[in-house]
C-alpha positions as CSV (number, residue, x, y, z in Angstrom):
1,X,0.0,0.0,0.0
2,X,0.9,3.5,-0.9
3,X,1.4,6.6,2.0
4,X,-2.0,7.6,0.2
5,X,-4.4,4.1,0.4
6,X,-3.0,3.8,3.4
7,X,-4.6,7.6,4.6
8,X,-8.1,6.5,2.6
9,X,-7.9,3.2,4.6
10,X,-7.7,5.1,7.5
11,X,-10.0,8.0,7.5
12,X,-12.4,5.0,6.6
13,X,-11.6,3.0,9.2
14,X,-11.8,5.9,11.6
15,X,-15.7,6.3,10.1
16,X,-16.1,2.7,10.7
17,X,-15.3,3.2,14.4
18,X,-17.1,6.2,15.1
19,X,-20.6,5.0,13.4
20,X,-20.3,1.4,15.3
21,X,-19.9,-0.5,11.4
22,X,-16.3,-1.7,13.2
23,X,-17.8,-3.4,16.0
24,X,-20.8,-4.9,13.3
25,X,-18.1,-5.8,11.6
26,X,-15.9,-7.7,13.7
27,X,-19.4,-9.3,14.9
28,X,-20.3,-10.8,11.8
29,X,-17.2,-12.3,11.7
30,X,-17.8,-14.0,15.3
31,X,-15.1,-12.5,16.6
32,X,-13.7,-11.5,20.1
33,X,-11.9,-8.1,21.0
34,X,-9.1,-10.1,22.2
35,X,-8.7,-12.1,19.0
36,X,-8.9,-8.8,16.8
37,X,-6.5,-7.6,19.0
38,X,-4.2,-10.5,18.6
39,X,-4.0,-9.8,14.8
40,X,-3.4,-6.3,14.6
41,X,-0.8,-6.0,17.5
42,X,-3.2,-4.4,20.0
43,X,-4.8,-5.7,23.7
44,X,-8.3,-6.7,24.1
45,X,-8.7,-3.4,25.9
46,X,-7.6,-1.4,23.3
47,X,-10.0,-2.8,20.8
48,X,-13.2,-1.8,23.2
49,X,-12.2,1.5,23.4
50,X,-11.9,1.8,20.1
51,X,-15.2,0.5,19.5
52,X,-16.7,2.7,22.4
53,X,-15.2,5.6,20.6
54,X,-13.1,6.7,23.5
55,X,-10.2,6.1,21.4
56,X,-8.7,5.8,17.9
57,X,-5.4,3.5,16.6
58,X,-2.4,5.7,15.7
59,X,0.6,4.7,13.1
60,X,0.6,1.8,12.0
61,X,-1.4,0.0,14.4
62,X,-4.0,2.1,12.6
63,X,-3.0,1.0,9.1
64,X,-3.1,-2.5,10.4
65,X,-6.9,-2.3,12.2
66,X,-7.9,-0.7,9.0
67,X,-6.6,-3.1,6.8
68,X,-7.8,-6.2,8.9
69,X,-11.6,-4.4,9.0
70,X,-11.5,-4.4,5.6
71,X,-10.9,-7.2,4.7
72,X,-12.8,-9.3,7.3
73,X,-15.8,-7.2,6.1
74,X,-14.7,-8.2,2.2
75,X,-15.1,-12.3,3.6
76,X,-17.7,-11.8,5.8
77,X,-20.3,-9.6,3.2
78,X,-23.0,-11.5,2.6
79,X,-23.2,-11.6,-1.4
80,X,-26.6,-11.1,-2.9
């Protein structure tokens, strides 16, 4: 990924947080906060408070949560 998809991947990722699709998400792929946490480098705790909104990932971690939202939500999508 380039400096720039990795700013879109973000700045969606950040939307995804803040309008609760992150938490649907991870959900619909029967999925624990601890085990997203596993796979993008972060604690249990840090994934709930990223879902409560009290916080959002910085760096890289960021890059990482975005990409592993995306593309749980790409295998998880139900396809019509």
């Amino acid at each position: 990924m380039s400096a720039v998809d990795d700013a879109l991947a973000v700045a969606q990722m950040r939307g995804d947080v803040l309008s609760g699709r992150a938490r649907a998400i991870r959900e619909r792929g029967h999925l624990t906060q601890a085990e997203v946490g596993r796979a993008v480098r972060a604690t249990q705790s840090a994934v709930a408070q990223w879902e409560a909104g009290r916080r959002l990932p910085r760096g890289r971690l960021a890059v990482r949560y975005a990409a592993f939202l995306w593309e749980l939500d790409q295998a998880t999508r139900e396809v019509p």
